[in-house]
C-alpha positions in Angstrom: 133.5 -34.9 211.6 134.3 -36.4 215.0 135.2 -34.6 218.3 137.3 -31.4 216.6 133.4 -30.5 214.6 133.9 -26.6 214.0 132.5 -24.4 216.0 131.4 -20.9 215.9 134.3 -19.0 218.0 136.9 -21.1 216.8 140.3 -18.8 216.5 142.3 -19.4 212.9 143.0 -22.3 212.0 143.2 -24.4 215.8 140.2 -26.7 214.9 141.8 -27.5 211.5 144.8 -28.9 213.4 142.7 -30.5 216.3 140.5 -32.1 213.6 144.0 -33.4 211.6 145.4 -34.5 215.3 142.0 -36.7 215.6 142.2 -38.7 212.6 146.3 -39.5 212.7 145.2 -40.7 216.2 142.9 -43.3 214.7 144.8 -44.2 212.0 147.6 -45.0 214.6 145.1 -47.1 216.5 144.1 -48.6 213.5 147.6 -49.7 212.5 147.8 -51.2 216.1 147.2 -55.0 216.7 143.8 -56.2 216.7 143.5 -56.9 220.4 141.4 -53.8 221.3 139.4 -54.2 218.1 138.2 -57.4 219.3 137.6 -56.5 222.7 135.5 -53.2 221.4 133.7 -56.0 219.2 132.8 -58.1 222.1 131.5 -55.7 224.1 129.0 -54.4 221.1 128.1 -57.8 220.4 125.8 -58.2 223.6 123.0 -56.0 221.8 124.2 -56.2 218.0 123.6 -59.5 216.2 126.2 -58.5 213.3 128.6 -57.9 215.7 128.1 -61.4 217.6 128.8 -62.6 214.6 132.3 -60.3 213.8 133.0 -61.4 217.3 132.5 -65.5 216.5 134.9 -64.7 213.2 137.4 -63.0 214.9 137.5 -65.6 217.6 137.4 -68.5 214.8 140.4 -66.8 213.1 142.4 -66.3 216.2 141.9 -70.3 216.9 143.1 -71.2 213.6 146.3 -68.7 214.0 147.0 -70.6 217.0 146.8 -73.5 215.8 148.9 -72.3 212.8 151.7 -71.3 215.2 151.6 -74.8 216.6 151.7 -76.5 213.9 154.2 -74.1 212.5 156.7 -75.2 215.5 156.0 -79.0 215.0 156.8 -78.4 211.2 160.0 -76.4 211.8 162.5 -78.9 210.9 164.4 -78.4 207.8 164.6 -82.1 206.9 162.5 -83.7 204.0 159.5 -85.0 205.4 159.5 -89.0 205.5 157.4 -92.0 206.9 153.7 -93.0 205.5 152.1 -89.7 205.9 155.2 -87.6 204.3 152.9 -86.0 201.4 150.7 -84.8 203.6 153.4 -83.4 205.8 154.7 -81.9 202.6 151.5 -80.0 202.0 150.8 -78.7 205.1 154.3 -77.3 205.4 153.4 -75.7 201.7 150.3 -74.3 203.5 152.3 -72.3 206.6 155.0 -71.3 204.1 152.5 -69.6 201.9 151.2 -67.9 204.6 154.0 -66.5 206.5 154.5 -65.4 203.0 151.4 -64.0 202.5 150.8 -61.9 206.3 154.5 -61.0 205.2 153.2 -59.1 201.5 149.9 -57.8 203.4 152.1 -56.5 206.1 153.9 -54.6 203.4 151.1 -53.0 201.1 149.6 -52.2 204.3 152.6 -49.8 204.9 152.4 -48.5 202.0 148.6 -47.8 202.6 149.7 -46.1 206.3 152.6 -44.1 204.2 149.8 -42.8 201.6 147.4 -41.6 204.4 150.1 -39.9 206.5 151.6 -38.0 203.2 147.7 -37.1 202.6 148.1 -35.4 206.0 151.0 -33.7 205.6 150.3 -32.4 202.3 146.7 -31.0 203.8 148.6 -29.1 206.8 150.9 -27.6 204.2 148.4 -26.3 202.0 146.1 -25.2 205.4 149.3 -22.8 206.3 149.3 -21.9 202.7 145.9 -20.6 202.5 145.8 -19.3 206.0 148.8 -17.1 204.9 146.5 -15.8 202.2 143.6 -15.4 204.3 141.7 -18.5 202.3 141.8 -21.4 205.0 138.8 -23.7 205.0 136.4 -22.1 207.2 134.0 -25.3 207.1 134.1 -28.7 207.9 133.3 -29.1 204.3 135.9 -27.2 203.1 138.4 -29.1 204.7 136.9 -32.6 204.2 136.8 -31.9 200.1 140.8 -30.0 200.6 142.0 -34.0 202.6 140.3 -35.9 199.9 142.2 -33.9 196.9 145.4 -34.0 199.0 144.8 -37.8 199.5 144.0 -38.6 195.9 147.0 -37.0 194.9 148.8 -38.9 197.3 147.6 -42.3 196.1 147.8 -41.8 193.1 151.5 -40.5 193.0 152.1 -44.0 195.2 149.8 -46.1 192.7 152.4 -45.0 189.7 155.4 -45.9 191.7 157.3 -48.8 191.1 157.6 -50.0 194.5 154.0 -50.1 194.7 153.2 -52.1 192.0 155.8 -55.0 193.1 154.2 -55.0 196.7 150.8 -55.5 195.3 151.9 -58.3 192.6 154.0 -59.8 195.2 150.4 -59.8 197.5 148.5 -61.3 194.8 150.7 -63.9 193.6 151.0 -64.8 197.7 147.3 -64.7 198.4 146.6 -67.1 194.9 149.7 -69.8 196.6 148.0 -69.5 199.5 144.7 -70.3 198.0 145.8 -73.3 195.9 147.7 -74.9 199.3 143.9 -74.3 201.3 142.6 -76.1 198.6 144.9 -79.2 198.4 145.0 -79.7 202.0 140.7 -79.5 201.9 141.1 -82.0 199.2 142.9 -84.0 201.4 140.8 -84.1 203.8 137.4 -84.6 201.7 139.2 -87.8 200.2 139.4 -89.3 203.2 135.8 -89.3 204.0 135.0 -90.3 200.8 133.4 -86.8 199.7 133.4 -85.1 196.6 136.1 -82.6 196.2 136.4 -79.6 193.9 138.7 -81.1 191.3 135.8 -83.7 191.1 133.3 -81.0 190.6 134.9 -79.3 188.3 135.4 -82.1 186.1 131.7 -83.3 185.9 131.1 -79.4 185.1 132.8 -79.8 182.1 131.4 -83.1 181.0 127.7 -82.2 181.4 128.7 -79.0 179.1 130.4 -81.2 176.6 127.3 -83.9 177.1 125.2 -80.9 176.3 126.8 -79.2 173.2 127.3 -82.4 171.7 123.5 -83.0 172.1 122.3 -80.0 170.4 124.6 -80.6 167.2 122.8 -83.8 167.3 119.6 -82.2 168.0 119.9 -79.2 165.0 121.9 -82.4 162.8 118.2 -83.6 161.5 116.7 -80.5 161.3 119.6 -78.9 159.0 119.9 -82.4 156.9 116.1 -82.1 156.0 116.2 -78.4 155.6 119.1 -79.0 152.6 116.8 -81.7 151.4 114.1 -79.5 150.6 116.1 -76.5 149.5 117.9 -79.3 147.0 113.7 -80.7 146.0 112.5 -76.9 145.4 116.1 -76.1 143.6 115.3 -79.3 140.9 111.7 -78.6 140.6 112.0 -74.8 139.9 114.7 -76.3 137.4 112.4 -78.6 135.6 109.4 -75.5 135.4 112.1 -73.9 133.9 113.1 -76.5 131.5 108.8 -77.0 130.3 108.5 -73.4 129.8 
C-alpha cells in the first residue's frame, strides 16, 4: 500500500492516518500541472521503450499546444475574417474556440473528480474514528483498502446523481464532439489540397459499394425466386389436372 504499509507495532490508528496523508499527497501531485510528469517520463524513458514513446507524445502534444497559443494570438481579433483565405481563417478560429472550450469542460469534470476522491477521504477518516471509538478500526491493510473503496463508491455515486454533475459531463461531451468535427474539417482542408482522399469521400463510396452490393443480391435471388414460382405454379396445375382424371 505504499510507504505507510502496516506494521507490526504500529500504536492505534497512526498508520491509518499516515497511509490517508500518502495518497491526498499524490492526488495533490496529480492535480498539479504536467511538468514533473513529463520530466519523471523522460527520465524512465532511457531503459523503457513504452515510456520513450509517452515521452515522444507528451512532447508532440506540448508542440501542438504551442503552436495553438500562437496561433490563438494571431487569431485574436474579433473582426470577420476577410481576404482569399477567409474560410479557412474561419475554421481554424472554430478549431481554437472549441478547444478552449473543451480544456475549459475537462478542467471542470476534473474538479469534480478531485472533489469525489477528497470526500472519499474524509468520509473514510470519519468512519476510522468511528470504529476506533468502538474498538473495530481496520487492523489490516486490507481492511482499510475494502473500508476507502466503499467510502469512495458512495461518494461517486452520490456525485454521479447530482445535477451538477450530469451538466459538466454533457457539457464535456458535446465540447469534445465540436472539437472533433473542427479537427476533422480543418484535416479535410488540408487533404484537398494535396489532392488526397478525405473522410467525407470515404464515407461516401462506403455507402455506394453497400448499395452496389444489396442491389446485386436482389438481382442475384430475382431469378432464382421467379423460377421457384414457376415451378410451384407447374406442380400446382398438374396436381390439378390428376385431380380432375381421377
Amino acid at each position: 500500500m505504499g510507504e505507510a504499509d502496516h506494521k507490526p507495532g504500529d500504536s492505534g490508528t497512526e498508520w491509518i492516518k499516515s497511509w490517508i496523508d500518502e495518497q491526498r499527497e499524490k492526488v495533490r501531485r496529480a492535480a498539479e500541472s504536467g511538468e514533473s510528469q513529463q520530466s519523471s517520463t523522460a527520465d524512465g524513458a532511457r531503459n523503457d521503450p513504452f515510456a520513450s514513446l509517452a515521452a515522444s507524445w507528451a512532447q508532440l502534444r506540448r508542440v501542438i499546444e504551442s503552436g495553438f497559443e500562437s496561433l490563438t494570438t494571431h487569431l485574436s481579433s474579433t473582426t470577420a475574417p476577410l481576404g482569399w483565405t477567409r474560410e479557412h481563417e474561419q475554421a481554424w478560429r472554430d478549431l481554437l474556440s472549441a478547444h478552449a472550450e473543451l480544456k475549459k469542460c475537462e478542467a471542470d469534470l476534473h474538479a469534480l473528480w478531485a472533489r469525489v476522491q477528497g470526500e472519499a477521504f474524509s468520509e473514510l477518516e470519519r468512519l476510522v474514528r468511528e470504529r476506533d471509538r468502538a474498538g473495530q478500526a481496520p487492523k489490516t491493510p486490507r481492511e482499510l483498502y475494502d473500508l476507502w473503496i466503499e467510502c469512495g463508491e458512495r461518494a461517486h455515486a452520490a456525485m454521479a446523481h447530482s445535477e451538477k454533475y450530469c451538466v459538466v459531463q454533457a457539457a464535456y461531451a458535446n465540447a469534445a464532439v465540436r472539437f472533433r468535427a473542427c479537427q476533422q474539417d480543418i484535416i479535410e482542408r488540408v487533404l484537398k489540397q494535396y489532392d488526397l482522399p478525405t473522410r467525407s469521400e470515404i464515407n461516401s463510396l462506403h455507402r455506394q459499394v453497400r448499395e452496389l452490393r444489396t442491389r446485386l443480391e436482389q438481382l442475384e435471388s430475382a431469378p432464382k425466386s421467379v423460377a421457384a414460382r414457376k415451378a410451384a405454379a407447374k406442380r400446382a396445375t398438374e396436381r390439378k389436372r390428376t385431380a380432375d382424371r381421377s
